[in-house]
C-alpha positions in Angstrom: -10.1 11.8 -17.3 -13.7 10.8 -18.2 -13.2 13.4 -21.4 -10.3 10.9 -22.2 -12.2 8.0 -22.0 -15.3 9.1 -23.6 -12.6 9.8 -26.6 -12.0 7.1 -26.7 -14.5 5.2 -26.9 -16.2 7.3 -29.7 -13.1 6.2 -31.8 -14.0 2.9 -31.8 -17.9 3.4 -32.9 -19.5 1.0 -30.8 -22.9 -0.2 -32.1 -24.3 -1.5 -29.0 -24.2 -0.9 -25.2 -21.9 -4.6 -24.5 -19.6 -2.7 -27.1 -19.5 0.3 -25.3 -18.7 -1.5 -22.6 -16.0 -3.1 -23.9 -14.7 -0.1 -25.2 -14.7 1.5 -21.8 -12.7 -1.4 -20.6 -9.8 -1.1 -23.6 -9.5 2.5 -23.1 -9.6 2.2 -19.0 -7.0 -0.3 -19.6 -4.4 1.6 -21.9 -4.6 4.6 -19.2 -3.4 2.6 -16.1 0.2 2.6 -15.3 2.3 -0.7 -17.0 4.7 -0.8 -14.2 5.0 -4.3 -12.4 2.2 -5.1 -9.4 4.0 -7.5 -7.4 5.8 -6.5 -4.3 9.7 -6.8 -3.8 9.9 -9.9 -1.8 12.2 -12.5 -1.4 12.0 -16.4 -2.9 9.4 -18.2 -1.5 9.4 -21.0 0.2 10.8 -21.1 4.2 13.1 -18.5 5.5 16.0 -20.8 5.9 18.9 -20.1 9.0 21.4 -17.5 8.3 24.9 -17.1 9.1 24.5 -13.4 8.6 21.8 -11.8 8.9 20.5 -9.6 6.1 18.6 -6.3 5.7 15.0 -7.1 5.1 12.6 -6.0 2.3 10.8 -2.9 3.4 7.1 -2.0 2.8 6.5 1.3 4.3 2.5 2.2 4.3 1.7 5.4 5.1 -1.8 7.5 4.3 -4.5 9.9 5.9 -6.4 8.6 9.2 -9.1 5.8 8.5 -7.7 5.0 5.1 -7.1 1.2 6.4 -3.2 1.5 7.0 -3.0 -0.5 10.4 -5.8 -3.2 8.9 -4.0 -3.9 5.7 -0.3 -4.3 7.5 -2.1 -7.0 9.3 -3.4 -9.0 6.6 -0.6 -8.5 4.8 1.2 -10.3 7.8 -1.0 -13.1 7.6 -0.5 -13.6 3.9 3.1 -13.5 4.0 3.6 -15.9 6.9 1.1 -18.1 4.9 3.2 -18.3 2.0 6.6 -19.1 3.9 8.0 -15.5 5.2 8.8 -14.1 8.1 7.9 -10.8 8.0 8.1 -8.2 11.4 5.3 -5.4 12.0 7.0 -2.2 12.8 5.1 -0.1 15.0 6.3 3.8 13.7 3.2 5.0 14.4 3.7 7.0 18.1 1.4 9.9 18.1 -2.1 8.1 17.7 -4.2 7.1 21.0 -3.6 3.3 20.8 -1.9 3.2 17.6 1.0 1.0 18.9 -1.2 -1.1 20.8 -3.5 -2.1 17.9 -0.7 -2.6 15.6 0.6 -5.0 18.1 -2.8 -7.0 18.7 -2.9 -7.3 14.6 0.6 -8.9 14.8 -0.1 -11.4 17.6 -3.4 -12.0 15.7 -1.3 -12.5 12.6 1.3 -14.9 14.4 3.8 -13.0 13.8 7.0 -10.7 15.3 6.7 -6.9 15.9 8.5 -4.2 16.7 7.1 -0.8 18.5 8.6 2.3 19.5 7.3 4.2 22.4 4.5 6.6 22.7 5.7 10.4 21.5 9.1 8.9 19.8 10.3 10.1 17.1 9.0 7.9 14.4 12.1 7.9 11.8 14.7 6.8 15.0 11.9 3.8 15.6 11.6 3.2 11.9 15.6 2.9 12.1 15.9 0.7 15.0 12.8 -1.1 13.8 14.0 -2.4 10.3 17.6 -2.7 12.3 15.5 -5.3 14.4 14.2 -7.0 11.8 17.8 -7.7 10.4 18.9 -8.9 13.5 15.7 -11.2 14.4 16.2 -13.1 10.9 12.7 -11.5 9.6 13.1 -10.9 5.8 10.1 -8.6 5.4 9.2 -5.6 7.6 5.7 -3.8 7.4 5.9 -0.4 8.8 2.8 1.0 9.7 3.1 5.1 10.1 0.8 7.8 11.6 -1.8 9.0 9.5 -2.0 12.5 8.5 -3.8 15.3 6.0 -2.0 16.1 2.9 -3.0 19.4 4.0 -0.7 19.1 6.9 2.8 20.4 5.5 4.6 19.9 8.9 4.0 15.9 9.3 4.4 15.5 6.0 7.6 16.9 6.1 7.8 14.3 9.3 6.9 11.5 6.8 9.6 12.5 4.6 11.7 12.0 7.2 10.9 8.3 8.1 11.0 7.5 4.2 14.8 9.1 4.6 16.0 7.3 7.6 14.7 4.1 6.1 16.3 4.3 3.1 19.3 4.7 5.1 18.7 2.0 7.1 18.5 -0.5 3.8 21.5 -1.3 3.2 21.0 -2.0 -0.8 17.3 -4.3 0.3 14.5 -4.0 -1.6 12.2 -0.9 -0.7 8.5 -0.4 -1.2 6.6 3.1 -0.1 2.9 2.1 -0.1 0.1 4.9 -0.2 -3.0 3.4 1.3 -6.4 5.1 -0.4 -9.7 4.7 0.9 -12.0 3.8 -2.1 -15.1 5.3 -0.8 -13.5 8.8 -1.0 -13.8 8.9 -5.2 -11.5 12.2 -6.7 -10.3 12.9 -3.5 -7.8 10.4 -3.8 -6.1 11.9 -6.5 -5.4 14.8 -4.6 -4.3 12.8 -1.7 -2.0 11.0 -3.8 -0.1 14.2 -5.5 1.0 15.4 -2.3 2.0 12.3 -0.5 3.7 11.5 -3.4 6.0 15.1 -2.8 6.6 13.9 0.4 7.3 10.4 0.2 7.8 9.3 -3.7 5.3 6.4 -4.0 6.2 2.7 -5.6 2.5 1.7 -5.5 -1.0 2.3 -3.7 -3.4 0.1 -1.3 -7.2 0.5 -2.4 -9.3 -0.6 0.7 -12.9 -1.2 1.2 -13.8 -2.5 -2.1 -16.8 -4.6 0.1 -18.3 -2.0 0.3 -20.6 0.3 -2.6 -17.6 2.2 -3.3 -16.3 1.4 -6.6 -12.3 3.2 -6.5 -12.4 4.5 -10.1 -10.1 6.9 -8.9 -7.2 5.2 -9.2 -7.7 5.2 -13.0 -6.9 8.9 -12.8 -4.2 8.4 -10.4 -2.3 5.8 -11.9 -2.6 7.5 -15.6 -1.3 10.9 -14.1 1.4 9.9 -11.4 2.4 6.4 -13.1 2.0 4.3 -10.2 -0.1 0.9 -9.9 -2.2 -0.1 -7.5 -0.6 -3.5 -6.0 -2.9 -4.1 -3.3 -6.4 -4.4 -2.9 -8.5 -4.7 0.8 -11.8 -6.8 0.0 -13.3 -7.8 2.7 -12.7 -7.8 7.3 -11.1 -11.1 7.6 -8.2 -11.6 7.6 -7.4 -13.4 4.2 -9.5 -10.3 2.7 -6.3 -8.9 1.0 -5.4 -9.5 -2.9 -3.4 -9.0 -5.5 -4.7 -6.0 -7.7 -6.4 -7.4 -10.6 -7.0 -4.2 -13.4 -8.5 -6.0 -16.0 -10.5 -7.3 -13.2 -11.2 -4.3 -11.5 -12.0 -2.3 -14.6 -14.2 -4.8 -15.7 -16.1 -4.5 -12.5 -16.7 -1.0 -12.9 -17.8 -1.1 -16.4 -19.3 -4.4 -17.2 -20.9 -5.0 -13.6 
């Protein structure tokens, strides 16, 4: 990748270092993936009273341990009850210590509904019954928060293939979203993170958390060039309004100009 852009930028002769800077930028730019960064959510504005209800959109997030899964379903949450929503937290993830009842303090921190399965379950059938919830409790956006896991470990991901199965099923024609949630501070790890998950749960788009911190996420260049997938998401900061939109002109910019 960095052969690529070095390439590149020797193409377009730059004379001075803001030129080379610049030049970084365009070819950073023409690497990244072109397909759309918005997530598939319903019209804004108030979730008005149904006669029927409907199947939900579904964003499933899944990742390794510590990437920032549980935190960024919870902002999310916040955001999308902020701009007129009513989305549902879905609890899937039954094996970690806790992990149901942090998911559910982020939702009643968030204001908003949730759904959790109970300790041991079997994630898919509470992925099922969770988005089947949803539906029935008028929410028209459900966050599903899964265990995290190594891409090393062929058995749960073979589990996470699963849940992405049984929610599919479960859709009923509604917009689907599978979410892999990266880590920024981990650099070219990532990338091998991402190839696997993405055998075991085909990717729509990718989280980058903890851009606060040092860590700049160059990664995802490489990620999004090679697998085709954009980063929609980006974690920024602890509070809870600390999620965005990802920016790449933006973020590349960052990395390059400063």
């Amino acid at each position: 990748m960095a052969a690529r852009l070095v390439a590149g930028v020797r193409k377009q002769a730059p004379r001075t270092r803001e030129e080379a800077a610049a030049a970084l930028v365009t070819e950073a730019l023409a690497l990244m993936s072109k397909e759309s960064r918005l997530l598939p959510l319903p019209a804004g504005g108030r979730v008005e009273e149904r006669v029927e209800p409907r199947t939900p959109s579904v964003i499933l997030f899944y990742g390794i341990n510590g990437a920032g899964k549980t935190t960024t379903i919870g902002k999310l949450a916040h955001r999308l009850k902020g701009e007129g929503h009513k989305p549902m937290i879905v609890a899937a993830d039954t094996f970690r210590a806790a992990g149901i009842e942090q998911m559910a303090a982020w939702a009643r921190r968030a204001g908003v509904d949730h759904f959790e399965g109970k300790g041991g379950a079997d994630p898919a059938s509470v992925v099922f019954d969770g988005i089947n919830a949803a539906r029935s409790r008028g929410s028209d956006v459900a966050l599903v928060d899964t265990a995290g896991r190594l891409q090393t470990q062929r058995n749960l991901l073979e589990e996470l293939a699963k849940v992405g199965r049984v929610a599919t099923k479960a859709l009923d024609g509604a917009p689907y979203e599978s979410l892999l949630v990266l880590d920024a501070v981990l650099g070219l790890t990532n990338l091998v993170q991402a190839r696997e998950f993405n055998r075991a749960v085909p990717m729509t788009g990718l989280v980058l958390t903890k851009l606060d911190s040092s860590a700049k996420g160059g990664s995802v260049i490489a990620i999004e060039s090679e697998l085709g997938v954009p980063v929609k998401l980006a974690g920024v900061g602890e509070d809870m309004d600390d999620i965005a939109t990802f920016e790449p002109e933006a973020f590349v910019r960052s990395l390059f100009e400063g």
